[in-house]
N, CA and C atoms as a LAMMPS dump frame, in Angstrom:
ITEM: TIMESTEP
0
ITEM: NUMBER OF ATOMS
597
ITEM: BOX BOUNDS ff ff ff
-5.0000000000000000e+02 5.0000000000000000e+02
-5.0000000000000000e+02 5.0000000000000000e+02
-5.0000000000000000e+02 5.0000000000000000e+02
ITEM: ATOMS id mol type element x y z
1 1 1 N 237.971 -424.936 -228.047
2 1 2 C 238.254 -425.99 -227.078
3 1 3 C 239.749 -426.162 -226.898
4 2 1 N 240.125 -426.524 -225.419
5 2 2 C 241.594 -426.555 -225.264
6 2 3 C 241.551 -428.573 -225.881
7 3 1 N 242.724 -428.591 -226.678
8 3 2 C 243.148 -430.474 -226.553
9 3 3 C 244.577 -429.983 -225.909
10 4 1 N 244.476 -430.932 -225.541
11 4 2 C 245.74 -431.541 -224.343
12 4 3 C 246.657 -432.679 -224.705
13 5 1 N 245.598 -433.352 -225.715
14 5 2 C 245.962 -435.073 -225.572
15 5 3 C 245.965 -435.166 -227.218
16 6 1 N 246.89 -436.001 -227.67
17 6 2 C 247.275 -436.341 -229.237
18 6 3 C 246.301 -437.696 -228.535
19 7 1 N 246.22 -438.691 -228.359
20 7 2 C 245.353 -439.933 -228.138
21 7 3 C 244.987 -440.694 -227.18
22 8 1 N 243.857 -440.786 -227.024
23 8 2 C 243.541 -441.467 -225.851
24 8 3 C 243.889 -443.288 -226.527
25 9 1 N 244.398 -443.355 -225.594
26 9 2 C 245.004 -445.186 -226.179
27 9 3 C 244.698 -445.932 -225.672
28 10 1 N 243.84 -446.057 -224.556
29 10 2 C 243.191 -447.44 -223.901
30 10 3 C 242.451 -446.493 -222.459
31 11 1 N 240.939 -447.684 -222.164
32 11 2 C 240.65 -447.581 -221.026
33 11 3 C 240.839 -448.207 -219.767
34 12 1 N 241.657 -447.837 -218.965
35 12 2 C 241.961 -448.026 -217.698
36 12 3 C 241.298 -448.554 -216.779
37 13 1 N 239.941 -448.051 -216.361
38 13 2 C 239.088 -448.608 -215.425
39 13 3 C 237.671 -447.645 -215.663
40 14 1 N 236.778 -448.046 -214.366
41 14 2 C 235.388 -447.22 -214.196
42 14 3 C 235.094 -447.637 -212.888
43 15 1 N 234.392 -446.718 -212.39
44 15 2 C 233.905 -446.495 -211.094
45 15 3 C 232.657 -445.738 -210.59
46 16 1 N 231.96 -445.841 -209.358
47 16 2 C 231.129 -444.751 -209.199
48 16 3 C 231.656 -443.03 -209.831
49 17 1 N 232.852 -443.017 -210.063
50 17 2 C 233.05 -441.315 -209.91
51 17 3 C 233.179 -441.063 -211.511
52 18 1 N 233.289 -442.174 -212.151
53 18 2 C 233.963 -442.291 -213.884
54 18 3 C 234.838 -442.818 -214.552
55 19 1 N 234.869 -442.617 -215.64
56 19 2 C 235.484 -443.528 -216.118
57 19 3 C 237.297 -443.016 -216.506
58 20 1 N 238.048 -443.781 -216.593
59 20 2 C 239.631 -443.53 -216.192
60 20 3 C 240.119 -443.921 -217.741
61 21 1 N 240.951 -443.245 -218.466
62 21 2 C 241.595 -443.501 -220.249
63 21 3 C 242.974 -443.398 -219.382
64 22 1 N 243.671 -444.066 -220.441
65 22 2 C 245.131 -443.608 -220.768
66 22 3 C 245.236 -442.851 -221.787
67 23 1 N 246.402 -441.788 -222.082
68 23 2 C 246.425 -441.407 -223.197
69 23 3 C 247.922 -440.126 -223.256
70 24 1 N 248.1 -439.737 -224.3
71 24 2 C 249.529 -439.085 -224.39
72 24 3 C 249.077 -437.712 -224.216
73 25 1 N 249.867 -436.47 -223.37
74 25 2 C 249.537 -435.339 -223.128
75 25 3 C 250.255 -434.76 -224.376
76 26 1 N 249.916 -433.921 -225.149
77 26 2 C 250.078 -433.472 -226.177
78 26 3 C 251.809 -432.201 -225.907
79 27 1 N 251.431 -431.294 -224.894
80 27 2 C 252.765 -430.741 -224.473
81 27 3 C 253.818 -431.297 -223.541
82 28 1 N 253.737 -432.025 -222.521
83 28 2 C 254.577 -432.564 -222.019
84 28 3 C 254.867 -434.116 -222.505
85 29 1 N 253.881 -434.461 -223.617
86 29 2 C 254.933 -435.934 -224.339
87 29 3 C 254.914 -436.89 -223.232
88 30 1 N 253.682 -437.659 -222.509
89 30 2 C 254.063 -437.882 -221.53
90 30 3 C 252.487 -439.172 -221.188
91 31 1 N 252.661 -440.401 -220.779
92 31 2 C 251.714 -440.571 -220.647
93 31 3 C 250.679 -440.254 -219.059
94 32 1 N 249.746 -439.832 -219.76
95 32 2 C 248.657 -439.592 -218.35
96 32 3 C 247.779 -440.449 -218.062
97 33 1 N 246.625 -440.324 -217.104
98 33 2 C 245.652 -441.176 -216.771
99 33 3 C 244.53 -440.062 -216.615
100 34 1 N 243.299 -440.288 -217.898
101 34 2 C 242.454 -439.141 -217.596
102 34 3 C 241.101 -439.403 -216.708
103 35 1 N 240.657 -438.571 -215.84
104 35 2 C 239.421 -439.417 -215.182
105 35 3 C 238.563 -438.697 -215.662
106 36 1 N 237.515 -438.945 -216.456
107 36 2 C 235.85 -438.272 -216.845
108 36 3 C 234.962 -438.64 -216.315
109 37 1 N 234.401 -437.86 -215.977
110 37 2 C 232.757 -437.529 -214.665
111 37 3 C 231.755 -438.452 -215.991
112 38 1 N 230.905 -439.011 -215.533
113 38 2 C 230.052 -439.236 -216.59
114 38 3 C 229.081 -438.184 -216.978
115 39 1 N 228.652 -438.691 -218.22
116 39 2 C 228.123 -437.173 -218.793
117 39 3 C 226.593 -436.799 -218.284
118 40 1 N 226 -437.834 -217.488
119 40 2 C 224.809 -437.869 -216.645
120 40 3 C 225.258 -436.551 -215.733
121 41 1 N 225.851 -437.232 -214.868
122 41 2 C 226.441 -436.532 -213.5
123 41 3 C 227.506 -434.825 -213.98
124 42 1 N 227.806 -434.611 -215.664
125 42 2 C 227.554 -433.461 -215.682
126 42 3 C 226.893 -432.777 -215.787
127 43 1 N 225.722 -432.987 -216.25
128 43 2 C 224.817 -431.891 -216.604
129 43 3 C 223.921 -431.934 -215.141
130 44 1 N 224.404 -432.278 -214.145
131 44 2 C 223.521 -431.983 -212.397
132 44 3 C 224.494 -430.917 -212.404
133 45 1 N 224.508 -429.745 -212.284
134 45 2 C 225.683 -428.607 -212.45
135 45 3 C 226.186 -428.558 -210.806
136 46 1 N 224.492 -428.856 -210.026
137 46 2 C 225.407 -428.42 -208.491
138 46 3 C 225.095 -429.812 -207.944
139 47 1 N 225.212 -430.7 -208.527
140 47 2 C 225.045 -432.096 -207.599
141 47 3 C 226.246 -432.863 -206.889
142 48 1 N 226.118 -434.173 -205.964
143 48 2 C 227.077 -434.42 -205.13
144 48 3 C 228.197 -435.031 -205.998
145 49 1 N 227.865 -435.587 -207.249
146 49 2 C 228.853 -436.524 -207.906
147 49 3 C 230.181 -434.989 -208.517
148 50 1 N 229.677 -434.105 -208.887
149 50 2 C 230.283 -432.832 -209.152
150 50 3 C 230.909 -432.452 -208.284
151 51 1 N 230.557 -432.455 -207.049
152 51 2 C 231.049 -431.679 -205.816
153 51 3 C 232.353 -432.59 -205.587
154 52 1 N 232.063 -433.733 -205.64
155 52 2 C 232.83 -434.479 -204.9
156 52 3 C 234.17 -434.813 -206.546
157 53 1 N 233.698 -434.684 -207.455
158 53 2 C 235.1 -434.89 -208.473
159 53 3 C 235.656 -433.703 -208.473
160 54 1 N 235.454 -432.851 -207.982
161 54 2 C 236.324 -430.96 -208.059
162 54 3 C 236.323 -431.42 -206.493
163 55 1 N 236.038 -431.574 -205.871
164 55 2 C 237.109 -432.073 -203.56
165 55 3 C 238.165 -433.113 -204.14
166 56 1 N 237.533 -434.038 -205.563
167 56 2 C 239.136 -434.969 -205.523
168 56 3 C 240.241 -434.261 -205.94
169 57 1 N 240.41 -433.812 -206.835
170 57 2 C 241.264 -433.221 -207.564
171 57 3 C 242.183 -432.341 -206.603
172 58 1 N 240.939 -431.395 -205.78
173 58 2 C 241.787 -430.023 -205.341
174 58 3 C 242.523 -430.512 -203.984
175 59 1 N 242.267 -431.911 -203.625
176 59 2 C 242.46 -432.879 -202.453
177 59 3 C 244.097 -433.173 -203.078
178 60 1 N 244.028 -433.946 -204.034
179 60 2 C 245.196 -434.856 -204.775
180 60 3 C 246.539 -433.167 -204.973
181 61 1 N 245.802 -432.383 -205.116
182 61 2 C 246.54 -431.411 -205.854
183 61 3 C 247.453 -430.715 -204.655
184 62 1 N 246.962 -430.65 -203.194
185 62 2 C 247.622 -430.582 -202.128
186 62 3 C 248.475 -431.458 -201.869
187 63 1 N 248.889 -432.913 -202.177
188 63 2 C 249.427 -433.723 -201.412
189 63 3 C 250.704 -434.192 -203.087
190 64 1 N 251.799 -434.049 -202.301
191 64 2 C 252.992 -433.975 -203.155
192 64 3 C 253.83 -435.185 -202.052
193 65 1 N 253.743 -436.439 -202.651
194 65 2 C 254.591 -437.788 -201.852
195 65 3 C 254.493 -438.32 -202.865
196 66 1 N 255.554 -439.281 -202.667
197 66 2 C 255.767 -440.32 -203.434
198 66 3 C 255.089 -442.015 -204.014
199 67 1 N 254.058 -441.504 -202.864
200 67 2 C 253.767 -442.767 -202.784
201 67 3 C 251.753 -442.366 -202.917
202 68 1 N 251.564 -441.039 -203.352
203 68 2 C 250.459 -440.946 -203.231
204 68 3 C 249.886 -440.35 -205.499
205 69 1 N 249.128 -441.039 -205.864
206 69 2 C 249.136 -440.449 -207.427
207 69 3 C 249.058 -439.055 -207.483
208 70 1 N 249.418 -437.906 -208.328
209 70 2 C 250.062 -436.475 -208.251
210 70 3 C 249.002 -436.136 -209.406
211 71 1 N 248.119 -435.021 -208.518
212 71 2 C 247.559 -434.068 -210.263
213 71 3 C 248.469 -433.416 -210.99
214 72 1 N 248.024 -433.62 -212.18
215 72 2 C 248.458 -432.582 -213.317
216 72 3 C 247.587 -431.252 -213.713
217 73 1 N 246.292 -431.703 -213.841
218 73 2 C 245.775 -430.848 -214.245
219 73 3 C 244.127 -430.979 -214.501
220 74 1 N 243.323 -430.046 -214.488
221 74 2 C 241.712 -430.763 -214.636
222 74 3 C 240.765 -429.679 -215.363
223 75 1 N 240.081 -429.683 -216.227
224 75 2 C 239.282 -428.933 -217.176
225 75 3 C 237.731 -429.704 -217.496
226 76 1 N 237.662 -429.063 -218.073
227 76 2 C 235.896 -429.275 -218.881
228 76 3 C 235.999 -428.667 -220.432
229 77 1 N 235.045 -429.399 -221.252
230 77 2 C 234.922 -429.664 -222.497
231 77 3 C 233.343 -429.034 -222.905
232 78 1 N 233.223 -428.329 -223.417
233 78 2 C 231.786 -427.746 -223.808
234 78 3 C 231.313 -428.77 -224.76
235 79 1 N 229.823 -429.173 -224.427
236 79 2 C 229.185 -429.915 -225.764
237 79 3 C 228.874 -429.307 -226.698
238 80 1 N 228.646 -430.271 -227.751
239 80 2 C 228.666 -429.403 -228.945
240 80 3 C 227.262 -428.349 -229.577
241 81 1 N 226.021 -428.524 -228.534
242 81 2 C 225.153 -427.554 -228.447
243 81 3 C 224.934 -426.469 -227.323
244 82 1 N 224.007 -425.747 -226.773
245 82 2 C 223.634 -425.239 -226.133
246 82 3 C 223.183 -425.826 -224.957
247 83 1 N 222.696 -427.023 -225.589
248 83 2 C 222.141 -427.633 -224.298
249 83 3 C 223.2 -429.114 -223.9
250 84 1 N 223.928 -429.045 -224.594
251 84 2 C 224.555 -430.308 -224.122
252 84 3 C 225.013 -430.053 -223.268
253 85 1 N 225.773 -431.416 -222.134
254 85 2 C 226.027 -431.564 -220.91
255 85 3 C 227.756 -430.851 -221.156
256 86 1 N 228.443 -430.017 -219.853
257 86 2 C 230.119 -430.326 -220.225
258 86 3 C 230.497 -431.867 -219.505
259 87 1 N 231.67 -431.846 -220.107
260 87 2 C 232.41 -432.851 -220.069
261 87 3 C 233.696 -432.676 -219.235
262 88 1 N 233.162 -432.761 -218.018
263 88 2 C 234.663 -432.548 -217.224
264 88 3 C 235.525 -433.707 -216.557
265 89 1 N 236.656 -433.459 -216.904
266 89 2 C 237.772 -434.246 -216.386
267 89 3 C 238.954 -433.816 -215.744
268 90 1 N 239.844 -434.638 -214.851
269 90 2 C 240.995 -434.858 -214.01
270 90 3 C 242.18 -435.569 -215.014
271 91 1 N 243.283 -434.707 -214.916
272 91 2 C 244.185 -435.186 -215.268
273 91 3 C 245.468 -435.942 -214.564
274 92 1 N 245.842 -437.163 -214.189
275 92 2 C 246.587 -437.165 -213.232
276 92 3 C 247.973 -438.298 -213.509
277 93 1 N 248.882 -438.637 -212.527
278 93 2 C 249.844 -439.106 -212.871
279 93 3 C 249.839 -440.935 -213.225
280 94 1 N 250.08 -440.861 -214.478
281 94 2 C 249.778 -442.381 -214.766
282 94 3 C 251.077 -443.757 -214.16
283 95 1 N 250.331 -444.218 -213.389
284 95 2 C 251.002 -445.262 -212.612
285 95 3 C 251.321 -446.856 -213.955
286 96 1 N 251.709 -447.213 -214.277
287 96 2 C 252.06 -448.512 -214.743
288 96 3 C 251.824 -449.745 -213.83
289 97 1 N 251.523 -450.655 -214.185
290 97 2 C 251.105 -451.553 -212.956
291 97 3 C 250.208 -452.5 -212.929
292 98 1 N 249.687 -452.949 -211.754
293 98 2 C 248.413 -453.456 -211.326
294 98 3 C 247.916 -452.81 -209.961
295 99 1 N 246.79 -452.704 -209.604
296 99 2 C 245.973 -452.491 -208.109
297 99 3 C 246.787 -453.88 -207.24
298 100 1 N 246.303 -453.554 -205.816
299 100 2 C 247.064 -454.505 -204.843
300 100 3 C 245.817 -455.583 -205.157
301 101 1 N 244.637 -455.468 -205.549
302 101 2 C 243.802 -456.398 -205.347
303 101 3 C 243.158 -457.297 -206.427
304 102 1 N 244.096 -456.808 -208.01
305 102 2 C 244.271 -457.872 -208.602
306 102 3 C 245.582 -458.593 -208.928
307 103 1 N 246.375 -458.09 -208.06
308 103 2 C 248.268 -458.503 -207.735
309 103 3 C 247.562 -459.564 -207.116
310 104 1 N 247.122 -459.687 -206.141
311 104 2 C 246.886 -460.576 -205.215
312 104 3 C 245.823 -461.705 -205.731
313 105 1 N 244.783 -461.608 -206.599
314 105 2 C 243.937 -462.495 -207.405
315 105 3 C 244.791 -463.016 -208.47
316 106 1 N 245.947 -462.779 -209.109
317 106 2 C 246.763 -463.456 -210.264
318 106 3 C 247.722 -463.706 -209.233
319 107 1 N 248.285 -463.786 -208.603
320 107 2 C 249.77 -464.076 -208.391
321 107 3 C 249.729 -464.771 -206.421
322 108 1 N 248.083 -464.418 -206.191
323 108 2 C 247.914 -464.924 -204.792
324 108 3 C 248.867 -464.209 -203.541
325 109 1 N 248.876 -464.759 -202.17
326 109 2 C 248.86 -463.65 -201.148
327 109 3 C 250.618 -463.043 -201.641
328 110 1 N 251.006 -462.21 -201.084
329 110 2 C 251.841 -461.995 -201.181
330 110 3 C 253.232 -462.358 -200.323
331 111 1 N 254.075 -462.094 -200.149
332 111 2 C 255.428 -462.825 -199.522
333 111 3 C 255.42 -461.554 -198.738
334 112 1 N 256.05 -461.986 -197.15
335 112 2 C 255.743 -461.295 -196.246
336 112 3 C 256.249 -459.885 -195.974
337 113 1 N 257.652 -459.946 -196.683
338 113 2 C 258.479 -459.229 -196.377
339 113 3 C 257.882 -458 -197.679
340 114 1 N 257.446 -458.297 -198.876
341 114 2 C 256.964 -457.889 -199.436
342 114 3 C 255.866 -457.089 -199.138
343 115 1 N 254.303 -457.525 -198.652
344 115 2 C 253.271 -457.159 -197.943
345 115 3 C 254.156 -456.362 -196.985
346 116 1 N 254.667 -456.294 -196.685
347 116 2 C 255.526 -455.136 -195.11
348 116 3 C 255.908 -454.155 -196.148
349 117 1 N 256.363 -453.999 -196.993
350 117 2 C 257.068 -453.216 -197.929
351 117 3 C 255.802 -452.447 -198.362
352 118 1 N 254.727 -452.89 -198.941
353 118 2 C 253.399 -452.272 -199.442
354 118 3 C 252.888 -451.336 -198.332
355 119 1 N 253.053 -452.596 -197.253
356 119 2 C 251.983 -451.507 -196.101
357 119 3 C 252.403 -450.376 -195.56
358 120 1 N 254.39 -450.632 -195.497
359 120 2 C 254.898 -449.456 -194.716
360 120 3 C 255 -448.208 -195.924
361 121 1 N 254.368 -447.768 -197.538
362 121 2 C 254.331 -447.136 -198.181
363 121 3 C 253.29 -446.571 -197.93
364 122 1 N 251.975 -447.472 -197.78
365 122 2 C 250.787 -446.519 -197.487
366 122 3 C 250.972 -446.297 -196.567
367 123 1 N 251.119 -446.605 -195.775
368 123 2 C 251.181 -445.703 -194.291
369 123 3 C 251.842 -444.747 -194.441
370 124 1 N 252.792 -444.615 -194.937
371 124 2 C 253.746 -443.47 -195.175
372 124 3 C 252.676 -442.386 -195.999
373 125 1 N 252.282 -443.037 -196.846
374 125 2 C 251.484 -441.782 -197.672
375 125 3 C 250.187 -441.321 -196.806
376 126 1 N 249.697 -442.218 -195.614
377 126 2 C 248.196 -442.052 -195.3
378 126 3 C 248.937 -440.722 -193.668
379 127 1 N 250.299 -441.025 -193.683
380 127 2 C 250.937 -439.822 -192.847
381 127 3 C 251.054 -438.741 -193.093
382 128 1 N 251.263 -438.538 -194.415
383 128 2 C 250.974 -437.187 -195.599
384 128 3 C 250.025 -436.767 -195.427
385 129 1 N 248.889 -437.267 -195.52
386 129 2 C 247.12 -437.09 -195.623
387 129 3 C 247.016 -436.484 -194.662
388 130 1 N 247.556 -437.367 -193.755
389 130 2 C 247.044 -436.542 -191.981
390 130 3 C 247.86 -435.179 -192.098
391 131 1 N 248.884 -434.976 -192.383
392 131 2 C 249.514 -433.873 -192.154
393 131 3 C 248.497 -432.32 -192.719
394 132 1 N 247.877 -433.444 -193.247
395 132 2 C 247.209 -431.914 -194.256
396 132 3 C 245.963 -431.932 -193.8
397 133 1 N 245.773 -432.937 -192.953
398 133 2 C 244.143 -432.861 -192.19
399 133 3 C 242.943 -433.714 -193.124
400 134 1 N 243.96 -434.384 -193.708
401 134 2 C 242.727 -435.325 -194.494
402 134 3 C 242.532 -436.442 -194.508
403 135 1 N 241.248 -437.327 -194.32
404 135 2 C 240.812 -438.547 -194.25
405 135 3 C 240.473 -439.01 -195.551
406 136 1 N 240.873 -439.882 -196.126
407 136 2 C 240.576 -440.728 -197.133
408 136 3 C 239.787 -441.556 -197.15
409 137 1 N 239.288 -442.242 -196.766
410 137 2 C 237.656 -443.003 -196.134
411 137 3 C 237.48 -443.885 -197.028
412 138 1 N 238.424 -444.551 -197.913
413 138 2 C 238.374 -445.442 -198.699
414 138 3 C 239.427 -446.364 -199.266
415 139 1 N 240.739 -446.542 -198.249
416 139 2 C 241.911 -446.94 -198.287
417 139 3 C 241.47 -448.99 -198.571
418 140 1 N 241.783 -449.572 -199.462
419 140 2 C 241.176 -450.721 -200.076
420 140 3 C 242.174 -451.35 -201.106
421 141 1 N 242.253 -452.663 -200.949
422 141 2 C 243.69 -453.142 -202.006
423 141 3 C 243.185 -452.556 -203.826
424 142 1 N 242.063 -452.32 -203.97
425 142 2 C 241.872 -451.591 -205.33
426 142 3 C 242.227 -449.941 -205.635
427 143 1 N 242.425 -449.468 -204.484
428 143 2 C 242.419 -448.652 -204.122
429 143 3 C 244.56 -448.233 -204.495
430 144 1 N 245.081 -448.998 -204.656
431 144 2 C 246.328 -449.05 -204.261
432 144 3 C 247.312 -449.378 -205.291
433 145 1 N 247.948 -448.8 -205.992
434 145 2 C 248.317 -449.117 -207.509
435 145 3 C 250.076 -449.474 -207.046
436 146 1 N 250.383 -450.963 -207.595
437 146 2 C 251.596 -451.064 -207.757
438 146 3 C 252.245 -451.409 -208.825
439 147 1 N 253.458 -450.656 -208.757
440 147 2 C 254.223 -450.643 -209.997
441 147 3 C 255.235 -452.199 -210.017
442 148 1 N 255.777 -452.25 -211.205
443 148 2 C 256.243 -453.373 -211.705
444 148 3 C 257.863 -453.387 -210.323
445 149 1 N 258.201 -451.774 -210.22
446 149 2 C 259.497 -452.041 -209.228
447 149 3 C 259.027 -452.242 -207.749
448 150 1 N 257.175 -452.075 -207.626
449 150 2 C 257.183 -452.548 -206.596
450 150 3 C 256.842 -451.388 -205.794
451 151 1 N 257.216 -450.399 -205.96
452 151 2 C 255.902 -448.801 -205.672
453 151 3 C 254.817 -448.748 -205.432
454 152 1 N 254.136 -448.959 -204.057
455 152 2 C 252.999 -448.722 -203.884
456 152 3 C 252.651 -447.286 -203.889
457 153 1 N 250.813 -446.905 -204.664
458 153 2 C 250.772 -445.827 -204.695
459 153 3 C 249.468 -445.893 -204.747
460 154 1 N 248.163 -444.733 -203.685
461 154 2 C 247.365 -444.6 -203.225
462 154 3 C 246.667 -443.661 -204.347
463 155 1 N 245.285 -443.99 -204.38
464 155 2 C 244.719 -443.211 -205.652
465 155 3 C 243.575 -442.899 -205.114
466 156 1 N 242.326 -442.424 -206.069
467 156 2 C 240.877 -442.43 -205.507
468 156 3 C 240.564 -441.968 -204.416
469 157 1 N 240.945 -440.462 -204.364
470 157 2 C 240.18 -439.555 -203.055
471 157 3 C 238.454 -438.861 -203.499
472 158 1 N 238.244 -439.55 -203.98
473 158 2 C 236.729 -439.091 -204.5
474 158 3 C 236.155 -439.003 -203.089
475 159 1 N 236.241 -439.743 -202.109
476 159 2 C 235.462 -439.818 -200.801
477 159 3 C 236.249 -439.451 -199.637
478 160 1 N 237.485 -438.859 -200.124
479 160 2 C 238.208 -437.808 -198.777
480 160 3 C 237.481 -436.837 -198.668
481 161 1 N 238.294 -436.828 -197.173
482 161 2 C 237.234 -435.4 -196.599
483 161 3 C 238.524 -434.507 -195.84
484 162 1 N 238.48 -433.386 -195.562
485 162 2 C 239.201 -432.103 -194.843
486 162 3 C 238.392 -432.207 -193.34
487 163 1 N 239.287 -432.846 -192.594
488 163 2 C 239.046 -432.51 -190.962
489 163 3 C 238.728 -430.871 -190.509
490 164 1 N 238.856 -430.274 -191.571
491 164 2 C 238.384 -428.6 -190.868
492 164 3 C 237.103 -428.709 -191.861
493 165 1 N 237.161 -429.159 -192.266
494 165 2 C 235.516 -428.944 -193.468
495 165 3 C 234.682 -430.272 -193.392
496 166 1 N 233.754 -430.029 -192.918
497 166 2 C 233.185 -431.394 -192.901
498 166 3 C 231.242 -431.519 -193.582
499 167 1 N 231.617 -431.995 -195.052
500 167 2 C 230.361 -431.694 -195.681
501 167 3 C 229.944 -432.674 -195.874
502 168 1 N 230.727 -434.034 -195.103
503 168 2 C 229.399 -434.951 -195.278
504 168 3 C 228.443 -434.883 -194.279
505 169 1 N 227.402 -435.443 -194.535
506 169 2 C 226.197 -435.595 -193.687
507 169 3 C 226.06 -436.05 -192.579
508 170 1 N 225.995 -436.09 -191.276
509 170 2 C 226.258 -437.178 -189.701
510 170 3 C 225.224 -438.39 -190.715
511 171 1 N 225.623 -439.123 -190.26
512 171 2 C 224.634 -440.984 -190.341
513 171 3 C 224.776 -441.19 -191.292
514 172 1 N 225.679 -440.989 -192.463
515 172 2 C 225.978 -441.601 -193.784
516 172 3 C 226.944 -442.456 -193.609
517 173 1 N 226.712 -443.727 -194.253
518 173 2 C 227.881 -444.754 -194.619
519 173 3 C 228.654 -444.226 -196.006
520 174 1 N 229.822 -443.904 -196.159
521 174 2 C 230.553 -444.119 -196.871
522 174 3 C 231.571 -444.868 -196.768
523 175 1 N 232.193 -445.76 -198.587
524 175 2 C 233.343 -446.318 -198.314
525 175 3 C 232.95 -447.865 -198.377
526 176 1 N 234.046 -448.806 -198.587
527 176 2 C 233.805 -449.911 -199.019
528 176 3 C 233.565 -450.641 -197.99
529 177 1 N 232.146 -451.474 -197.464
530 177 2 C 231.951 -452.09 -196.666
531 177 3 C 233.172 -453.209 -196.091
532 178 1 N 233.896 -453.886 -196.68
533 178 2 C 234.636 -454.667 -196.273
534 178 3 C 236.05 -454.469 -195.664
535 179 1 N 236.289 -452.92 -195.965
536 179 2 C 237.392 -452.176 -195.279
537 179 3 C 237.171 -451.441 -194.182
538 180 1 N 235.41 -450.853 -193.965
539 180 2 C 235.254 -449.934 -193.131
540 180 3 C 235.598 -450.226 -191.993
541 181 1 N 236.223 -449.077 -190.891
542 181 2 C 236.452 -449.337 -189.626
543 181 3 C 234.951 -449.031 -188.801
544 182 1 N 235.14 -449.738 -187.91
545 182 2 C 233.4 -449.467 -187.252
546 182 3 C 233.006 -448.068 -187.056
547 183 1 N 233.563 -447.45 -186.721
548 183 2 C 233.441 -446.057 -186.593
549 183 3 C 232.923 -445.196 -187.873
550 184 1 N 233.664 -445.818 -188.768
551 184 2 C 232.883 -445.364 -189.974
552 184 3 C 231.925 -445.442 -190.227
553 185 1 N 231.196 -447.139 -190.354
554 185 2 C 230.28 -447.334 -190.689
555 185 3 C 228.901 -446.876 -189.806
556 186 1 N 229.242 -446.697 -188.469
557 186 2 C 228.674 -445.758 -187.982
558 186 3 C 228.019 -444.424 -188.297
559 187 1 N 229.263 -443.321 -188.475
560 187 2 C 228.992 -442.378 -189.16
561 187 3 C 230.362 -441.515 -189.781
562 188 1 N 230.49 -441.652 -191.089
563 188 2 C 231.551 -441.344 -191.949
564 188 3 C 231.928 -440.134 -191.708
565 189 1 N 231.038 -439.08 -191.513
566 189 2 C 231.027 -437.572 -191.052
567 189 3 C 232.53 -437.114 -190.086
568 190 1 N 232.063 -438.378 -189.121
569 190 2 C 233.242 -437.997 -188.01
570 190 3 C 234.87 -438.271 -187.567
571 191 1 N 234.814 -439.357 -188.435
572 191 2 C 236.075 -440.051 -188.509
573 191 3 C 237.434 -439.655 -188.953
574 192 1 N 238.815 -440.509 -188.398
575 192 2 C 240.09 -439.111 -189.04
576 192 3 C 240.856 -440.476 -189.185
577 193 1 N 242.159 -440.001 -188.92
578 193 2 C 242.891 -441.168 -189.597
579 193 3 C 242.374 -442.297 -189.177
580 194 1 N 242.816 -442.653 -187.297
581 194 2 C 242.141 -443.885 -187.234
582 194 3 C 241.287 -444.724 -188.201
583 195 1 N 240.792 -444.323 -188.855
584 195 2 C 239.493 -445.216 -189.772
585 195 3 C 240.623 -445.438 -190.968
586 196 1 N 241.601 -445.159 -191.166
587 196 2 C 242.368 -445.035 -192.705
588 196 3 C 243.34 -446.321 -191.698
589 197 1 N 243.806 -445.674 -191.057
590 197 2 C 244.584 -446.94 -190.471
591 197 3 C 243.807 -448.158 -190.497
592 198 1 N 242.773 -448.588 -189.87
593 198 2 C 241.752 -449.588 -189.815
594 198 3 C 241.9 -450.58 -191.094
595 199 1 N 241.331 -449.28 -192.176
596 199 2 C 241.135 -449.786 -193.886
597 199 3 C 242.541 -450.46 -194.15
């Protein structure tokens, strides 16, 4: 087995896609943020939760901005039988911080000039996306990690999609109901930036 990591030191979060550690990368001395598939959703070898954590990664791994979280690196872990499930994970750049959407539940709305400062970052990063032909379909203040200097930075492409590749399904809702642009919720299949702008 490859280790990477001297310690995983705390858990970060969880989500439909898995669960998120902090922990120290063993050669670059460095802290990361690891994301693991749950171990259900590994052993479906060709299922959608699989498909779609190997589209995040190789998604994140194209897009080099400042304002968007940066892969490092992503592997799998053999269980310790024959039949056990692997254990695959995303390695990626660990942000310090809070999400925009519990900044805003502790500390309430934000100051204006501030909120202008947040929004004109994602946009900046959701200009990146487009450049590369990709929709993010899930742009959401949880969605949005800011740092203590005030760095907004866009995470969670589990539900991007490639405008030349289009493998979601026509008539599927994806994406957080309370951000979706109508068009989305319509049908997620078809949608491009417009809908990221919307969110």
């Amino acid at each position: 087995r490859r280790v990477l990591f001297r310690s995983v030191l705390d858990r970060l979060g969880a989500g439909g896609m898995g669960v998120v550690f902090l922990a120290e990368h063993i050669h670059l001395r460095r802290l990361v943020a690891i994301k693991m598939l749950p171990l259900y959703a590994s052993a479906d070898a060709g299922g959608p939760l699989l498909t779609r954590f190997f589209n995040e990664i190789r998604i994140i791994a194209q897009l080099q901005h400042p304002n968007i979280v940066w892969a490092i690196d992503t592997g799998e872990l053999p269980g310790d039988g024959p039949d056990a499930p692997i254990l695959y994970y995303h390695v990626m750049e660990y942000v310090p911080g809070k999400d925009l959407e519990t900044l805003v539940d502790i500390d309430g709305p934000l100051a204006v000039m501030r909120a202008c400062d947040v929004t004109y970052q994602i946009a900046s990063a959701l200009v990146e996306t487009d450049k590369r032909g990709l929709v993010h379909r899930d742009i959401k203040p949880s969605n949005i990690l800011v740092t203590p200097e005030g760095q907004a930075k866009v995470l969670d492409f589990g539900l991007a999609r490639s405008m030349h590749n289009r493998h979601t399904q026509q008539g599927v809702v994806l994406g957080t109901i309370d951000y979706l642009a109508p068009e989305q919720a319509r049908d997620a299949s078809g949608v491009d930036i417009r809908a990221d702008i919307y969110s």
